[in-house]
Backbone as a printed PyTorch tensor [residue, N CA C, xyz], in Angstrom:
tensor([[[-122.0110, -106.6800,   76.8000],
         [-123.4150, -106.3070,   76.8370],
         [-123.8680, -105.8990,   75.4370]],

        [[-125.3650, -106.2790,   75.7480],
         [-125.6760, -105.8410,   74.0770],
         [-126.8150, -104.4810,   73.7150]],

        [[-126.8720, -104.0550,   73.2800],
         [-127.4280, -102.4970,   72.7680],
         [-128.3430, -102.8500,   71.4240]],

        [[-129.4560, -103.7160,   71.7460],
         [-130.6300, -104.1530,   71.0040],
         [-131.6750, -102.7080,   70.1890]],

        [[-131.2780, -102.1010,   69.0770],
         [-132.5410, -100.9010,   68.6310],
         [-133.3250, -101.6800,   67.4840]],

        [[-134.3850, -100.9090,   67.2090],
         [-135.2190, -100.9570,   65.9410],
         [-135.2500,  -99.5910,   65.5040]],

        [[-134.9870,  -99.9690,   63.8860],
         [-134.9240,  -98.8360,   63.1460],
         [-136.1210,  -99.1580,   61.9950]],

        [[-136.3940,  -98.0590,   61.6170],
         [-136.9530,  -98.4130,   60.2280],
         [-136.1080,  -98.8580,   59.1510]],

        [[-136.8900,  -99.7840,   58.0510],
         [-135.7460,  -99.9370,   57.1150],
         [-135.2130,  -98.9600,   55.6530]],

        [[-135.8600,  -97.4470,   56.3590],
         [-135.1260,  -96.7100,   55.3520],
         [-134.5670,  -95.6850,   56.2270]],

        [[-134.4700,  -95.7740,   57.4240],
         [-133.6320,  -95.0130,   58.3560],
         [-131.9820,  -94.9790,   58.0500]],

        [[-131.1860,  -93.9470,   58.1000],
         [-129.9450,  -93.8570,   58.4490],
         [-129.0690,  -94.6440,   59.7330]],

        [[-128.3650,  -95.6850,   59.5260],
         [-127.9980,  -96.0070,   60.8190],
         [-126.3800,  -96.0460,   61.1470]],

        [[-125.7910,  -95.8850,   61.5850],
         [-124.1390,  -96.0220,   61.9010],
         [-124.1170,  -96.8630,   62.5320]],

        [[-122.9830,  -97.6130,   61.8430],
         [-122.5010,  -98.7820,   62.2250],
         [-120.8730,  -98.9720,   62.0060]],

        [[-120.2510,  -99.1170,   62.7330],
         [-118.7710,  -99.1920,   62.8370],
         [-118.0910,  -98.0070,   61.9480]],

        [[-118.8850,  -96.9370,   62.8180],
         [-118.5230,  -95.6030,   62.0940],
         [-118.8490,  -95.5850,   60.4090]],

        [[-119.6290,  -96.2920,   60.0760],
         [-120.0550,  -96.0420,   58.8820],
         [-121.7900,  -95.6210,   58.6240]],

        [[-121.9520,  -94.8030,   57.8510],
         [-123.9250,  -94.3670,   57.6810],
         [-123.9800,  -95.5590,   56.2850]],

        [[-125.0210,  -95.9770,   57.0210],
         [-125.6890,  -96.7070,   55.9810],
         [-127.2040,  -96.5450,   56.2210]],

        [[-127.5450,  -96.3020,   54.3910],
         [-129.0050,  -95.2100,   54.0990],
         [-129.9170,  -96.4020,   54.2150]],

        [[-130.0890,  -97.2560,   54.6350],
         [-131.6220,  -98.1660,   55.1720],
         [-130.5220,  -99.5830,   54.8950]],

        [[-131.6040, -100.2800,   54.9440],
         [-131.5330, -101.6930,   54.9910],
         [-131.2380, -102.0840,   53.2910]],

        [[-131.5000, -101.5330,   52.5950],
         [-131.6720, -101.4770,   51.1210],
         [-129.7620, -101.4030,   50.4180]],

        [[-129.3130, -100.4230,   51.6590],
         [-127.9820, -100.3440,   51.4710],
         [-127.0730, -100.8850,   51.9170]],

        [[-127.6020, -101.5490,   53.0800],
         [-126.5380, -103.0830,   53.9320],
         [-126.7550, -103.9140,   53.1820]],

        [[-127.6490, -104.5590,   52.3170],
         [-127.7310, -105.4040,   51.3320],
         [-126.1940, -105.3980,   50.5010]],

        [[-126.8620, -104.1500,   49.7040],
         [-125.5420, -103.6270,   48.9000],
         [-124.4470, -103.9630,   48.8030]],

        [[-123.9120, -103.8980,   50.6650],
         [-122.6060, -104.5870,   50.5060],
         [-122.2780, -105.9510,   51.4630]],

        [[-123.5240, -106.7910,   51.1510],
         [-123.1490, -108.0820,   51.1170],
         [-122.0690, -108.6670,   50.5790]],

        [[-120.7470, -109.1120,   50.9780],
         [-120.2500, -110.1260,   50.1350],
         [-120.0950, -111.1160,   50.2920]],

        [[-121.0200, -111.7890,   51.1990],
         [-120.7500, -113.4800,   51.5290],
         [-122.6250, -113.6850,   52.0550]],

        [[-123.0090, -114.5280,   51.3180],
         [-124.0870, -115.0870,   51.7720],
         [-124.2380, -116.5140,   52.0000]],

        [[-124.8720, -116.9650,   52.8910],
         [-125.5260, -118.0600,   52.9430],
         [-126.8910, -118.1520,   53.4860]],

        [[-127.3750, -119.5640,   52.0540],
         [-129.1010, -119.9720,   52.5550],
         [-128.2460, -120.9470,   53.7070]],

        [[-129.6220, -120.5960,   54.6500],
         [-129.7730, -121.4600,   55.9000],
         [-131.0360, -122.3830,   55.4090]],

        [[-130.5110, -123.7580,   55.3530],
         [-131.8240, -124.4880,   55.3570],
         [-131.1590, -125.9890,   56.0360]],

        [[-131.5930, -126.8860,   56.3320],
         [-131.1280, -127.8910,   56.9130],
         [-130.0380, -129.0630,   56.2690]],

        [[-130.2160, -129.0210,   54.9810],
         [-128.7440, -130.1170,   54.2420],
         [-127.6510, -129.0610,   53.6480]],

        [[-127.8060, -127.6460,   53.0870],
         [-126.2820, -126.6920,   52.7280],
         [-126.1630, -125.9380,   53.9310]],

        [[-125.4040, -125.4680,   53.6310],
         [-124.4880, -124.3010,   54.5680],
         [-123.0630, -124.1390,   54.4850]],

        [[-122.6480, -124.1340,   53.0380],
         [-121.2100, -123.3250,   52.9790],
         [-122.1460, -121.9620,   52.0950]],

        [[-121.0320, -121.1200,   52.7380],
         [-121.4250, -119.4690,   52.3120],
         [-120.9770, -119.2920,   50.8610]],

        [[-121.7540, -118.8320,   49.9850],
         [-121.5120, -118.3630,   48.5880],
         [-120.8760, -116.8140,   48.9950]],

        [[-119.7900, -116.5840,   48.1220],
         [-118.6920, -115.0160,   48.2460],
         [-119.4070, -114.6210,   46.7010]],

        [[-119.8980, -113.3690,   47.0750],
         [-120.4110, -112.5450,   45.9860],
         [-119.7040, -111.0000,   45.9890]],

        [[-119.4710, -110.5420,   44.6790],
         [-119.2590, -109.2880,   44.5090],
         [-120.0260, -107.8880,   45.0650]],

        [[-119.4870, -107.3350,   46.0420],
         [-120.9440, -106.0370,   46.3810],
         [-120.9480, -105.4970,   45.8470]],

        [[-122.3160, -104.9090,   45.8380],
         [-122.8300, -103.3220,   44.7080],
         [-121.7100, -102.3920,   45.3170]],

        [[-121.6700, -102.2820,   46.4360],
         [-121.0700, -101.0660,   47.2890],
         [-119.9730, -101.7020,   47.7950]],

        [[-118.7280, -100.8010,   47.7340],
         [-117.4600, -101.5770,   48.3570],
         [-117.1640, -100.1340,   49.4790]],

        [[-116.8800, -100.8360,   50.6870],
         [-116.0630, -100.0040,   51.1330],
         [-115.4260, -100.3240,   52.3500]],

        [[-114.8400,  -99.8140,   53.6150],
         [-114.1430, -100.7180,   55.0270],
         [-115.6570, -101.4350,   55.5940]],

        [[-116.3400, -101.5920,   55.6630],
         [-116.8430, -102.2600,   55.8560],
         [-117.7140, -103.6260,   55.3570]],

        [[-117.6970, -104.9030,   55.6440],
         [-117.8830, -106.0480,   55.3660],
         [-119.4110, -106.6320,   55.8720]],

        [[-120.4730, -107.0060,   55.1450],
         [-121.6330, -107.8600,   55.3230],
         [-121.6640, -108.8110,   55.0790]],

        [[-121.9870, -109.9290,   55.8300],
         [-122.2330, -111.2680,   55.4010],
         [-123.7430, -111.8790,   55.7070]],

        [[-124.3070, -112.1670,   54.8540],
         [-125.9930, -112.3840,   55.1110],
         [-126.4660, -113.7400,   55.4240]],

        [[-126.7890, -114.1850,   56.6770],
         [-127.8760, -115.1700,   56.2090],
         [-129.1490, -115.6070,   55.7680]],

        [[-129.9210, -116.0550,   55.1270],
         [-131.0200, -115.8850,   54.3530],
         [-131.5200, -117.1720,   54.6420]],

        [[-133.5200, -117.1500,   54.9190],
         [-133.8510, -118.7230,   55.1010],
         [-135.3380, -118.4460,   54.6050]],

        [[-135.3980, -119.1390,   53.4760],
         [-137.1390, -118.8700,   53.0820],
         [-138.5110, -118.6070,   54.4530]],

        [[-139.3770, -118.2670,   53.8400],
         [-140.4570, -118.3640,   54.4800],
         [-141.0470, -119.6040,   54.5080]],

        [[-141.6500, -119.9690,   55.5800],
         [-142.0540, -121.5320,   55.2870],
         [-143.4200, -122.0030,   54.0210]],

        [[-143.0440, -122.6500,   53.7230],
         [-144.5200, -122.8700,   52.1820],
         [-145.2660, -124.1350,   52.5950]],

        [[-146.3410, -123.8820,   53.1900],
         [-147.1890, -125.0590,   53.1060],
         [-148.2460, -126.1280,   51.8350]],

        [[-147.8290, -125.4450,   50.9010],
         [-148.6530, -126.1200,   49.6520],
         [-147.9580, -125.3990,   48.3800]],

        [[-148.5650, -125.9080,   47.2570],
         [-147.6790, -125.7220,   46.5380],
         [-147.8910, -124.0560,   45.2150]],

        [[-148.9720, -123.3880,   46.0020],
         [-149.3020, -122.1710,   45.7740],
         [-148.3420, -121.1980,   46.9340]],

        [[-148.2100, -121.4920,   47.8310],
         [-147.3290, -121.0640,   48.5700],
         [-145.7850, -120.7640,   48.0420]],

        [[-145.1740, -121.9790,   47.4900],
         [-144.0230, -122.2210,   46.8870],
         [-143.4800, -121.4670,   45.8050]],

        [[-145.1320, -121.0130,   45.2280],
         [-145.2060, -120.5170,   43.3890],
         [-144.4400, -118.6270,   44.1560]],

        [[-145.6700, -118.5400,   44.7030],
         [-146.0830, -117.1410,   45.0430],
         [-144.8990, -116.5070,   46.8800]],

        [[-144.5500, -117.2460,   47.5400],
         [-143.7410, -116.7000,   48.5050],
         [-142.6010, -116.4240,   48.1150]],

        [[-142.0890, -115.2270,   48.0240],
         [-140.7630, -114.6270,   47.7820],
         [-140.3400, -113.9940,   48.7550]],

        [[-140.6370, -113.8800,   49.8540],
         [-139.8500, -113.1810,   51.4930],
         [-139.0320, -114.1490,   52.3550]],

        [[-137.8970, -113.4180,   52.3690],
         [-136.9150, -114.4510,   53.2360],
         [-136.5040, -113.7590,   54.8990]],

        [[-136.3960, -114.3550,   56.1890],
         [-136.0490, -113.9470,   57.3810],
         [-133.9810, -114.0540,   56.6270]],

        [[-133.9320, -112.6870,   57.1570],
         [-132.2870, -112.1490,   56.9600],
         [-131.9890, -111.8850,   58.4680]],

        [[-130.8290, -112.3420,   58.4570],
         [-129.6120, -112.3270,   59.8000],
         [-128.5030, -112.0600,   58.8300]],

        [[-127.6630, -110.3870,   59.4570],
         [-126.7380, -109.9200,   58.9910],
         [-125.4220, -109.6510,   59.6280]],

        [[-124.0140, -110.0970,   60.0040],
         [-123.2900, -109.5810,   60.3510],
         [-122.3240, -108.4800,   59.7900]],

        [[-122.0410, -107.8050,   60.5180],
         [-120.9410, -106.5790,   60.1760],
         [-119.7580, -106.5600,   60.4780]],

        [[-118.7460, -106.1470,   59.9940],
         [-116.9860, -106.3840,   60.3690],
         [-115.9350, -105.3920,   59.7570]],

        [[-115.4860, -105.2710,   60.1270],
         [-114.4710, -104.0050,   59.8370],
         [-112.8270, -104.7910,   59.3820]],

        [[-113.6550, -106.1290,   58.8650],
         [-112.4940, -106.9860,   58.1230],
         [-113.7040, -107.8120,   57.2010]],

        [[-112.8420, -108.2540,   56.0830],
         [-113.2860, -109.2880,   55.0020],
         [-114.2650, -110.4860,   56.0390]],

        [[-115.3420, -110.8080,   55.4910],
         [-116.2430, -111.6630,   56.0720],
         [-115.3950, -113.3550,   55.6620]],

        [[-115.8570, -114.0850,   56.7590],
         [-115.0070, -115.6680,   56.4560],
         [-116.0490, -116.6410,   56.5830]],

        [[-115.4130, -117.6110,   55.8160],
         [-116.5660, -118.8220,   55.7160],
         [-116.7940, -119.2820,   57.9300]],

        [[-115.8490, -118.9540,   58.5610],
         [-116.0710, -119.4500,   60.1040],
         [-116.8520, -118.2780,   60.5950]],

        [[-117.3230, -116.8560,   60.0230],
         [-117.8820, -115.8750,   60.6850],
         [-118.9500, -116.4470,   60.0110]],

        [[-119.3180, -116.9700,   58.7080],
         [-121.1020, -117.2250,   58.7500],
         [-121.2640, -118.8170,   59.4030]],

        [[-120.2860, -119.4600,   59.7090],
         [-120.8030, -120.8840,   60.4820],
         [-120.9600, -120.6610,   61.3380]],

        [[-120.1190, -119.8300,   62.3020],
         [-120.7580, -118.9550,   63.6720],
         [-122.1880, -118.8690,   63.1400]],

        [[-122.3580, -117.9230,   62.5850],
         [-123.9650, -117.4200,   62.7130],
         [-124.4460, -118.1530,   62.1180]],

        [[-124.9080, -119.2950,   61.9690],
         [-125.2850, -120.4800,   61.5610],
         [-126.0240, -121.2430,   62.3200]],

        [[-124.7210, -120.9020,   63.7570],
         [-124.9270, -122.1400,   64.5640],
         [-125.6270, -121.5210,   66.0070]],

        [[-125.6130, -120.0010,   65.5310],
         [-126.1930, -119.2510,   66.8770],
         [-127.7600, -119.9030,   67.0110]],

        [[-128.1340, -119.9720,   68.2470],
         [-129.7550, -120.1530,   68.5920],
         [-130.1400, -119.5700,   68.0370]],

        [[-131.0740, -120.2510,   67.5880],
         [-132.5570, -119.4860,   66.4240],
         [-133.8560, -119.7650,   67.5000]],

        [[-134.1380, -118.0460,   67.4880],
         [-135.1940, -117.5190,   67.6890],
         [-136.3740, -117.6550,   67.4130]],

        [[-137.5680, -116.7700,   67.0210],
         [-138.7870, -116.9590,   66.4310],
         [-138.4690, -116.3500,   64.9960]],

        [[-138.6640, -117.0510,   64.1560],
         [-138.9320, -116.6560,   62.6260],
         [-137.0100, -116.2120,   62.6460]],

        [[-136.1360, -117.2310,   63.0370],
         [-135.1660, -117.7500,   62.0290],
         [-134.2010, -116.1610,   63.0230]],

        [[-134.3770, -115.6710,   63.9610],
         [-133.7160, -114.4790,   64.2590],
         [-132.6890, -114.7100,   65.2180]],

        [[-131.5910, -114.7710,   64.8710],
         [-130.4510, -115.4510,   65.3690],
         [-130.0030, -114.4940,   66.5330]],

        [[-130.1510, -113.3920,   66.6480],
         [-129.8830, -111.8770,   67.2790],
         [-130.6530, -111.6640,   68.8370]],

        [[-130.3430, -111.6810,   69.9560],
         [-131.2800, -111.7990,   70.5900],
         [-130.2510, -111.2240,   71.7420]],

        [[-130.0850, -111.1930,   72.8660],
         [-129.7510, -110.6680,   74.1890],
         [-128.3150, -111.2890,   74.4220]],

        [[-128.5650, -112.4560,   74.2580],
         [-127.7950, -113.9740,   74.9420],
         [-126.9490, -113.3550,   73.1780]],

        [[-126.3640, -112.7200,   72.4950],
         [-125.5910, -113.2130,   71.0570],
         [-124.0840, -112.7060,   72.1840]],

        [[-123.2910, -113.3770,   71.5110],
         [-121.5560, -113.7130,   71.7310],
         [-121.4230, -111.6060,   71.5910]],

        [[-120.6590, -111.4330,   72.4370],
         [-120.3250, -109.4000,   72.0490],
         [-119.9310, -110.0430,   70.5120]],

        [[-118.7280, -111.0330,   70.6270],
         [-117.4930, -110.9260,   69.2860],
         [-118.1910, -111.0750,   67.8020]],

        [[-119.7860, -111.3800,   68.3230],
         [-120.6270, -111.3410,   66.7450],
         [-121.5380, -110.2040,   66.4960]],

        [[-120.8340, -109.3100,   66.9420],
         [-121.5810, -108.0850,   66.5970],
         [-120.8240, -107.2610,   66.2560]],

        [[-121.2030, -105.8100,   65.5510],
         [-122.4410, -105.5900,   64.9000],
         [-123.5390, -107.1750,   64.4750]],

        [[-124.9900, -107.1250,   64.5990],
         [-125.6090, -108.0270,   63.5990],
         [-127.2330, -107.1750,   63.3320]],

        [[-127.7640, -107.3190,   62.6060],
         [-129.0200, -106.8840,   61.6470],
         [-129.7190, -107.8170,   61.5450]],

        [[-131.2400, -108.2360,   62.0470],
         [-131.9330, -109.4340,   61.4100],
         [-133.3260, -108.4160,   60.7150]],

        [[-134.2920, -108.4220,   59.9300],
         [-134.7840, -108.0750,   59.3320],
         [-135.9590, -109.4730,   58.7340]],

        [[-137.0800, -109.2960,   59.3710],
         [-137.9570, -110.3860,   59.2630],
         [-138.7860, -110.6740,   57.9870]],

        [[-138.3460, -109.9150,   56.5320],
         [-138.8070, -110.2890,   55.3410],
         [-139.8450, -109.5140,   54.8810]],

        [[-140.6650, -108.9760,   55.8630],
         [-141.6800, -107.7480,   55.4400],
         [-141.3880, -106.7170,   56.3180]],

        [[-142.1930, -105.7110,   56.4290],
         [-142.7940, -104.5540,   57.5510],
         [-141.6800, -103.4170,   57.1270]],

        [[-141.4460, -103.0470,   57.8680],
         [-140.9180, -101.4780,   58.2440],
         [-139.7670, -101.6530,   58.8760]],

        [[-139.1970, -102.6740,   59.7390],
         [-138.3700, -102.2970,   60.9180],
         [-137.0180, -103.1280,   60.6860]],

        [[-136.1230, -103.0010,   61.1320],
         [-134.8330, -103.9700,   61.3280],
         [-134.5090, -103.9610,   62.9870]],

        [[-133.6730, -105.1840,   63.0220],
         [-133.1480, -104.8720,   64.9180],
         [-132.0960, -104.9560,   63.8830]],

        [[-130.9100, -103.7220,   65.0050],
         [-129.6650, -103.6450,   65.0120],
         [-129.5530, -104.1780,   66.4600]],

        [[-128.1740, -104.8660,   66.4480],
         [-127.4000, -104.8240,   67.3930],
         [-125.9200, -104.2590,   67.3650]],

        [[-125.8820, -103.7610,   68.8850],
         [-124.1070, -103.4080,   68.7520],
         [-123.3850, -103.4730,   70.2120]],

        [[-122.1880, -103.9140,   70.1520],
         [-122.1360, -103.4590,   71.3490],
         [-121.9710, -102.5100,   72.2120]],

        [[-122.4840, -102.6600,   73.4300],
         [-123.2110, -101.8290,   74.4080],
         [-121.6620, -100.7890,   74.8520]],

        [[-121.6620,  -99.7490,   74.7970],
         [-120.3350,  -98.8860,   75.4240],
         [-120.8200,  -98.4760,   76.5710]],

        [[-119.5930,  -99.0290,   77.8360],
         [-119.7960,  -98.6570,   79.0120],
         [-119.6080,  -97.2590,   79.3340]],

        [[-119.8790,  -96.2870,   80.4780],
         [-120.2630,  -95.1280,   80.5140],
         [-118.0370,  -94.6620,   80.8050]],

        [[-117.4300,  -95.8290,   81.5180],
         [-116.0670,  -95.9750,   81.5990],
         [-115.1920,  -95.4860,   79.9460]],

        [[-115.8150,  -96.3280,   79.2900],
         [-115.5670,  -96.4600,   77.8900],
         [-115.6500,  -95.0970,   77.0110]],

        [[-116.6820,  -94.4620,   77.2110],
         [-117.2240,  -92.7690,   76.7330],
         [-116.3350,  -92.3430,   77.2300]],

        [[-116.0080,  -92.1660,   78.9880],
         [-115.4060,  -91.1140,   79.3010],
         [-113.7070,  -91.1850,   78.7940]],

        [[-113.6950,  -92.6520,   78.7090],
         [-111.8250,  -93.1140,   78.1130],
         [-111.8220,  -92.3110,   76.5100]],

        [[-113.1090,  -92.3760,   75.8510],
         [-112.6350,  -92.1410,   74.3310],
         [-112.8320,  -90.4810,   74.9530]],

        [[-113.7130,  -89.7600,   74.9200],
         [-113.6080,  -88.4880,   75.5180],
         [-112.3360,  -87.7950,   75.7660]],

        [[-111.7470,  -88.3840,   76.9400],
         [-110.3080,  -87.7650,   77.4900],
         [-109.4450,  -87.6170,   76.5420]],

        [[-109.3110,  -89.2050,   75.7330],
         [-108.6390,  -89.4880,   74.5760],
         [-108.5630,  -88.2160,   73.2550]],

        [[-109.9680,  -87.8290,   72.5430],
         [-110.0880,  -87.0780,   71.9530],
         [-109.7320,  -85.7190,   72.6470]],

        [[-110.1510,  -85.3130,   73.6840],
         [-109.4990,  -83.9390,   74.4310],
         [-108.3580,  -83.9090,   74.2500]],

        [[-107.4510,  -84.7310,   75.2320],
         [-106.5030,  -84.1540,   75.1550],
         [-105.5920,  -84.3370,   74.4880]],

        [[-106.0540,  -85.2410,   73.2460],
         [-105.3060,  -84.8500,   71.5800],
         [-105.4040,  -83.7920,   70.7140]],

        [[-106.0120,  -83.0510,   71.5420],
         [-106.4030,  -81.7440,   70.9220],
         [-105.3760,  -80.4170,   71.0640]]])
């Protein structure tokens, strides 16, 4: 099951036990991107600003340009982000590649695989990001619960 929020994109959010300070800072530690457009799609491996156990891999797909003032002047891209608590792989961004696309390029939706989540899409302007994560059953709380008790 999936656990769909909106955050702002300078909100604090945890994600695989890690705080990350907005959207500004999941960037950060991108280290695998790929443009989505219809003839490429192998992922470029880039160095992150921010290193740490956790792994981002971005996909990125222009805004559409209808003329050629459009082309000069549009600089906003629809971002789809996965998260991993291992090194990102060229088969974790062809997965998300190949996931159904949404409205405005948003790969993230109800129907996503649990095994591709954490994911982040972020529509190029506004205020907001969707996180996804998966959903913890109420079974699941009370297992980590007991767990932490009675290690105590």
């Amino acid at each position: 099951m999936v656990d769909i929020q909106t955050y702002n994109i300078q909100d604090d959010v945890m994600i695989l036990n890690h705080i990350f300070h907005g959207l500004e800072d999941i960037k950060n530690h991108v280290e695998m991107s790929l443009y989505k457009d219809w003839k490429h799609g192998k992922a470029s491996e880039s160095q992150p600003k921010v290193s740490c156990d956790i792994h981002v891999g971005e996909m990125w797909m222009p805004y559409p340009c209808f003329d050629w003032e459009d082309s000069v002047n549009e600089s906003r891209t629809y971002q789809n982000y996965i998260l991993r608590n291992r090194p990102i792989t060229q088969e974790d961004m062809q997965r998300l590649s190949e996931l159904k696309s949404h409205d405005n390029e948003q790969r993230l939706w109800n129907d996503v695989p649990e095994d591709m989540l954490p994911m982040i899409y972020y529509e190029g302007d506004g205020k907001e990001m969707i996180v996804a994560v998966r959903k913890v059953t109420l079974q699941e709380k009370i297992t980590s619960f007991l767990r932490r008790f009675l290690s105590i």
